[in-house]
C-alpha positions as CSV (number, residue, x, y, z in Angstrom):
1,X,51.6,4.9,-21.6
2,X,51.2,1.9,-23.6
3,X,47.6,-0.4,-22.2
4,X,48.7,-4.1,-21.9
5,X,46.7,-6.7,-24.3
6,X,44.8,-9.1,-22.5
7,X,47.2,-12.1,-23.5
8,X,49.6,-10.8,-20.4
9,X,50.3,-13.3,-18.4
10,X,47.7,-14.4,-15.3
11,X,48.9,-13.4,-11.9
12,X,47.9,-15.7,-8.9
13,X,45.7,-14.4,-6.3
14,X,47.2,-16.6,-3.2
15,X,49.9,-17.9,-1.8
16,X,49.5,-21.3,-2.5
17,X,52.1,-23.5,-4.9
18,X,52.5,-26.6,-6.7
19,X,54.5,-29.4,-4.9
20,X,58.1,-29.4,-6.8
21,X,58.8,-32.0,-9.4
22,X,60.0,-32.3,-12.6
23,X,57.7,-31.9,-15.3
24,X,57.1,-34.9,-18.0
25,X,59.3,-34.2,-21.4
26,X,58.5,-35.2,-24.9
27,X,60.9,-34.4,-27.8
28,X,61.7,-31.7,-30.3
29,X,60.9,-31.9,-33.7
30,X,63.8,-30.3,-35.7
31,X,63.0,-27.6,-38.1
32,X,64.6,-24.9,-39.3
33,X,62.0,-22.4,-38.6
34,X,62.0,-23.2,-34.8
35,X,63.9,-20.7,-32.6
36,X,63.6,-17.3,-31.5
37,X,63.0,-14.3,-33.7
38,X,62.9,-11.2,-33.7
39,X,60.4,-9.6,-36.9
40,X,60.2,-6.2,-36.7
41,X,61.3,-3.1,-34.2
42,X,63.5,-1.3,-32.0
43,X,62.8,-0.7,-28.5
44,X,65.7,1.4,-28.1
45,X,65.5,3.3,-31.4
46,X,61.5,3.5,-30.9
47,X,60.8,1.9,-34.1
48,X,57.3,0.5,-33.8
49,X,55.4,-2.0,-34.4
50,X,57.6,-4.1,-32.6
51,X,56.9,-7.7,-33.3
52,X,58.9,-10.7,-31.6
53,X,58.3,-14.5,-31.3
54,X,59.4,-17.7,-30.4
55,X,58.0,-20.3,-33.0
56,X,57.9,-24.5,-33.0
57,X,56.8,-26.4,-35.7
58,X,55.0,-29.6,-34.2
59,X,54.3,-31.8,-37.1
60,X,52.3,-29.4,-40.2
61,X,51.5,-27.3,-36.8
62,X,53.6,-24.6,-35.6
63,X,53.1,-22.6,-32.3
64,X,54.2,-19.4,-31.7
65,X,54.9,-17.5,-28.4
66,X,56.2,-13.6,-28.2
67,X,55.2,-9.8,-27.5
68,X,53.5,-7.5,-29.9
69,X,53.8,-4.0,-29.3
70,X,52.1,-1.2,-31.8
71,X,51.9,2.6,-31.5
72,X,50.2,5.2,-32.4
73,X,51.5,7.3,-35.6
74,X,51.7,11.2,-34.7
75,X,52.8,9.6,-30.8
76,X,54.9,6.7,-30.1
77,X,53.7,7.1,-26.3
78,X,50.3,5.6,-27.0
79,X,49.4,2.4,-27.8
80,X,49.3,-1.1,-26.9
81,X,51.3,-4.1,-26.2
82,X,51.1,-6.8,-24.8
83,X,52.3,-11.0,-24.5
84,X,51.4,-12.7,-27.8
85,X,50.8,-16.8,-28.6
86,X,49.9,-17.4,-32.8
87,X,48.6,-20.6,-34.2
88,X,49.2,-22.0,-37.5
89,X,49.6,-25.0,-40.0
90,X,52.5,-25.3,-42.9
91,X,51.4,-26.1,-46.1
92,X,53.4,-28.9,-48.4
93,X,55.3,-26.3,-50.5
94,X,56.7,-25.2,-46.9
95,X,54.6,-21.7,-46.8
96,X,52.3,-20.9,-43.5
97,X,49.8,-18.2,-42.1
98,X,50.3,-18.0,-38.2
99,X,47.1,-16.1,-36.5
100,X,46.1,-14.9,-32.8
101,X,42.3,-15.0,-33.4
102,X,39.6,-12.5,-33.9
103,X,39.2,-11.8,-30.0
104,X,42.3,-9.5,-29.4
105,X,42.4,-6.5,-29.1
106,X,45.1,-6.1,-31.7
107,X,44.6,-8.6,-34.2
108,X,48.1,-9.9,-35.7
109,X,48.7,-12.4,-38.9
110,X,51.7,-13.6,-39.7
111,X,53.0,-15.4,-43.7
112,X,56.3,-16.8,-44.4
113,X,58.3,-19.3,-46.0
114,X,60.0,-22.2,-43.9
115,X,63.5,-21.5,-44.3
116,X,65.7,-24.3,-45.8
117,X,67.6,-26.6,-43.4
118,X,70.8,-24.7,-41.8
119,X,69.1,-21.2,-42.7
120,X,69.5,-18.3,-40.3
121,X,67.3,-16.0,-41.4
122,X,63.7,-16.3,-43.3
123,X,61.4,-13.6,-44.7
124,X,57.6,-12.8,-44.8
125,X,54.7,-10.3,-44.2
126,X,52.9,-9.1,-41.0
127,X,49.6,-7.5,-40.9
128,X,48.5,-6.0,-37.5
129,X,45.1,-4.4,-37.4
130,X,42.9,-3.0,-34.2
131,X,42.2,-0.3,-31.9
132,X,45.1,0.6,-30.2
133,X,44.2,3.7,-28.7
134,X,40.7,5.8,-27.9
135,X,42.5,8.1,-30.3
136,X,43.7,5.7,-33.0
137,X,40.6,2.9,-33.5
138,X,41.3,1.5,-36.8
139,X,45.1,1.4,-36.9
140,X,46.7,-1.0,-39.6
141,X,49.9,-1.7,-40.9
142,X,51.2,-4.5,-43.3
143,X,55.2,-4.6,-43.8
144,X,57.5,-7.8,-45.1
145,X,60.2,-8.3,-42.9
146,X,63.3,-10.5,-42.6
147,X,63.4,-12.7,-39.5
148,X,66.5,-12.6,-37.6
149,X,67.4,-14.6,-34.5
150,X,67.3,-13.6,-31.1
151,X,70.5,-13.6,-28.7
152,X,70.1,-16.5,-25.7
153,X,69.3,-14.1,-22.4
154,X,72.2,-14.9,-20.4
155,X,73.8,-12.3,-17.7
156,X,73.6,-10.5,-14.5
157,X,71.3,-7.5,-15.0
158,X,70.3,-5.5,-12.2
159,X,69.0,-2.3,-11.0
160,X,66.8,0.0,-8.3
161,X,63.1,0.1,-9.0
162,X,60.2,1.8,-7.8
163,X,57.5,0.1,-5.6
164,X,53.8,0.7,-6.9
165,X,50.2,-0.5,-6.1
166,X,47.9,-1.7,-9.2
167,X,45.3,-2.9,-6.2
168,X,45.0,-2.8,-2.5
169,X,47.6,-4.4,-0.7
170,X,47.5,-5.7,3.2
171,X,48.9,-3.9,6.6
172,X,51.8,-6.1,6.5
173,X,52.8,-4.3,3.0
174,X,54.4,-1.0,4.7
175,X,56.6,0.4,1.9
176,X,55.0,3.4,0.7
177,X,53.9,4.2,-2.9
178,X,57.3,5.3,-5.3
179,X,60.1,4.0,-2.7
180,X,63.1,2.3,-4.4
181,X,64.1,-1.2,-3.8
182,X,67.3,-2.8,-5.9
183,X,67.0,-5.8,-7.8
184,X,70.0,-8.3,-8.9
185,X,68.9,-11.2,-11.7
186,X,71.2,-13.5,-12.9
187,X,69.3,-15.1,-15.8
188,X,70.2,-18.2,-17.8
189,X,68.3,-19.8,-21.3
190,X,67.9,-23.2,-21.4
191,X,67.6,-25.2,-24.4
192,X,64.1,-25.7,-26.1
193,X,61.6,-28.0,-24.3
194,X,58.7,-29.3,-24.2
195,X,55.8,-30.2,-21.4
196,X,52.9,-33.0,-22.1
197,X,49.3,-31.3,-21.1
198,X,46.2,-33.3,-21.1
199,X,44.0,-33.0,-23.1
200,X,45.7,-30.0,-25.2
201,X,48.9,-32.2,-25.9
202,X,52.7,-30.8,-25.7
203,X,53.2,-26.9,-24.7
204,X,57.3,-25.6,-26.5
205,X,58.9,-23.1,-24.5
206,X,61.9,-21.8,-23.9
207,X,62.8,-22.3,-20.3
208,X,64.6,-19.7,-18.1
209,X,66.5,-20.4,-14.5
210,X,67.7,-17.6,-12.3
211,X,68.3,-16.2,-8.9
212,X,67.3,-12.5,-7.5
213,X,68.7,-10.4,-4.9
214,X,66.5,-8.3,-3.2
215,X,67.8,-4.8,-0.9
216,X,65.4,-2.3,0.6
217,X,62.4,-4.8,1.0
218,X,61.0,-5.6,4.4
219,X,59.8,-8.9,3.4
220,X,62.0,-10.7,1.5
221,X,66.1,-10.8,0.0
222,X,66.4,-13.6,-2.5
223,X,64.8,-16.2,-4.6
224,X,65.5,-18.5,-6.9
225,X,63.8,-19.6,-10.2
226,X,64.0,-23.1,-11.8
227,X,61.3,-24.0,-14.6
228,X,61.5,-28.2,-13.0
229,X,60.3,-26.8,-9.4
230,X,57.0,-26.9,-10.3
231,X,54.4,-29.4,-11.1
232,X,51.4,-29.3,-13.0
233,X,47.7,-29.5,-11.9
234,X,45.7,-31.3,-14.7
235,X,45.9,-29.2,-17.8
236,X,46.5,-26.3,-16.3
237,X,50.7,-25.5,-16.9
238,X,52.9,-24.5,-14.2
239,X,54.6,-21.5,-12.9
240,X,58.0,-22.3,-14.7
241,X,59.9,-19.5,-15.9
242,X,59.9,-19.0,-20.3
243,X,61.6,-16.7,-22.6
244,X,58.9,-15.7,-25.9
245,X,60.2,-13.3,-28.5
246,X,61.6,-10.5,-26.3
247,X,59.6,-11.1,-23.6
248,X,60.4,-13.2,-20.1
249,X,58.1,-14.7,-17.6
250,X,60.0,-15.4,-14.6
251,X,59.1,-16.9,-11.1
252,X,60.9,-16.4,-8.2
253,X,60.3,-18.4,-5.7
254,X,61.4,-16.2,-2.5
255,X,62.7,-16.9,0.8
256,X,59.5,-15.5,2.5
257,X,57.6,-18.1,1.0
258,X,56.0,-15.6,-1.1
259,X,56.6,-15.5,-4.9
260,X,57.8,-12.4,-7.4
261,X,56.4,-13.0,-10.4
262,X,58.9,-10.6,-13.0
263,X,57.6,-9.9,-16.1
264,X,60.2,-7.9,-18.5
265,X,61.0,-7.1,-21.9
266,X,64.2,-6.0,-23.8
267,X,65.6,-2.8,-24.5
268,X,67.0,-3.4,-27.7
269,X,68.1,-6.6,-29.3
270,X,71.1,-7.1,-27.7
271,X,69.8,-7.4,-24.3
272,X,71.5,-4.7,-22.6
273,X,69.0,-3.8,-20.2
274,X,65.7,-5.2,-18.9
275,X,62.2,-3.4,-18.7
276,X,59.6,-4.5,-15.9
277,X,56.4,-4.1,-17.2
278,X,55.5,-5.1,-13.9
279,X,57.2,-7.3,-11.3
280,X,54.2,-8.7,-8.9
281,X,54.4,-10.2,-5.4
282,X,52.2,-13.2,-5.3
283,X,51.6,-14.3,-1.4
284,X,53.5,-12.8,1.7
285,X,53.1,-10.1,3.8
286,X,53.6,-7.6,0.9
287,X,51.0,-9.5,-1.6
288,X,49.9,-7.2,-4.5
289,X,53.3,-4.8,-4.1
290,X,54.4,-4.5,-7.7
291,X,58.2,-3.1,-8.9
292,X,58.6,-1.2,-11.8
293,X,62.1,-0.2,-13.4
294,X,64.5,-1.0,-15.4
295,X,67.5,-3.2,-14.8
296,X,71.2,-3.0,-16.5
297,X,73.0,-5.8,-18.0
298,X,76.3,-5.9,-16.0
């Protein structure tokens, strides 16, 4: 089983929310390179590494948000993957080095060219180097790639998955370990956005809405999601739904009160299906219950 890098995204441990509101907006520098891009892999196909990313170019900055996933060499079934963000500055011939620091697990560097304006595509080179497995300690592999663009995530995907327990969860939370539940999502991609943070300044994402239908729990049967629900505290950002790369980050505010928290990858690059590395109940009388599956586009 692949170990998740410790850039996944925080759960909540309580029930408590933000009080809804529409988050401030600031604009969106146009560039070519901004958008969302796939650089190397093939879920379906089990080509590894597989390397996804949403990037925005914020003055000579650019910011980058996506999923990184690398695996072993004599056994695709171990390795490590895991939510990605990459930081790094163009220089005035156009050409850049993005980086995710020393401290991950799986250290990944990114160089490219910024394409010209009305390009579709742009080419580089990837480096990822670390341990990715107690077996495999010093893995490394350095490719050049062509960037390609990733399809908006728009569709009804849905789904039965299996209820499991990554910690304790309360009395209330009868459902027994392995027992199916079935999921409906209907996803929608918003256009790029932006939200002001003090002090670390604007935060580019790519913001998702959605609803989900829920049959076979005890506790809840639908929830919505909607990135402008939710406000900020300070500089800390809010639980609004984001697509990065391949990967999605969705909230679901549920009619329990509780939250679902479903965090999911693609199967391939079309979107046809919908992985859950782990879909977590945040609040609730089943707090802690997690979902795993995967869910069909419809």
């Amino acid at each position: 089983m692949f170990l998740m890098l410790a850039g996944l995204p925080a759960y909540a441990q309580n029930g408590t929310y933000p009080t809804p509101t529409s988050p401030p907006k600031s604009s969106i520098q146009a560039s070519a390179l901004n958008g969302n891009w796939y650089i190397a892999g093939n879920r379906m196909k089990k080509q590894f590494p597989l390397l996804s990313i949403y990037l925005h170019v914020d003055g000579t900055q650019i910011i980058g948000h996506g999923w990184v996933q690398a695996a072993c060499p004599n056994d695709a079934r171990q390795g490590m993957g895991g939510s990605l963000t990459l930081h790094g500055e163009t220089a005035p011939d156009g050409h850049f080095t993005l980086k995710n620091g020393a401290r991950n697990t799986v250290e990944v560097e990114i160089s490219g060219q910024a394409p010209a304006e009305g390009a579709t595509t742009w080419s580089g080179e990837y480096t990822l180097t670390g341990e990715i497995s107690h077996e495999y300690a010093s893995y490394r592999e350095t490719n050049s790639f062509t960037a390609i663009p990733i399809v908006d995530l728009n569709g009804t995907f849905s789904g039965g998955v299996k209820i499991h327990y990554f910690q304790p969860a309360p009395p209330t939370a009868k459902a027994p370990e392995g027992s199916q539940v079935h999921f409906s999502i209907i996803v929608a991609q918003g256009s790029a956005t932006s939200q002001t943070l003090k002090p670390r300044g604007a935060r580019f994402y790519l913001p998702l809405t959605g609803t989900i239908q829920v049959k076979g729990s005890s506790c809840f049967s639908h929830g919505q999601a909607d990135p402008l629900t939710y406000s900020t505290h300070g500089s800390v950002p809010s639980r609004y739904s984001t697509l990065g790369g391949d990967a999605l980050d969705l909230w679901f505010a549920m009619n329990d009160e509780s939250q679902v928290n479903v965090v999911a990858v693609f199967t391939d690059p079309g979107a046809s299906a919908l992985e859950i590395i782990n879909a977590r109940v945040v609040g609730g009388k089943c707090d802690h219950q997690s979902f795993l599956g995967t869910l069909e586009r419809k």
